[in-house]
Steps between C-alpha positions, in 0.01 A plus 500: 500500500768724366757402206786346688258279707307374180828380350572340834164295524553437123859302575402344792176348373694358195790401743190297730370343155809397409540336827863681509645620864622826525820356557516342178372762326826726613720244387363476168437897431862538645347773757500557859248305769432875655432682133281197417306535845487880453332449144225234659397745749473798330804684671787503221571780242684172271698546220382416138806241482355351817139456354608392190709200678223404687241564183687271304519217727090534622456477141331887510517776235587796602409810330570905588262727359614903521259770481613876338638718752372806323839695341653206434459227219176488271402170570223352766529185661782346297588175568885453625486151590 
């Protein structure tokens, strides 16, 4: 399971807990029925905005953790969210 279809599993198992439709879900993250359906499935390249709506209403933390890219920055896994 790559990155983009953990997150996806992630939402939609909270979404199924939560007993919340997909439908509803869009209208109260304020995103689109197709981005949403994209995330669930694995298939979306989503924007942090677009998580962050639908984090917020699943109740989910979200959290970005960069590694170095050697040359640049001195720091290892620093937390940005």
């Amino acid at each position: 399971m790559n990155a983009k279809q953990h997150i996806g599993h992630i939402i939609q198992e909270r979404r199924t807990q939560m007993r919340i439709t997909q439908e509803q879900l869009v209208e109260m993250a304020q995103v689109g029925i197709n981005t949403l359906y994209k995330i669930e499935k694995g298939d979306a390249n989503p924007t942090l905005s677009s998580l962050e709506k639908i984090a917020d209403v699943l109740g989910l933390e979200m959290t970005l953790r960069v590694k170095e890219i050697p040359g640049i920055g001195n720091e290892t896994g620093k937390d940005l969210l």
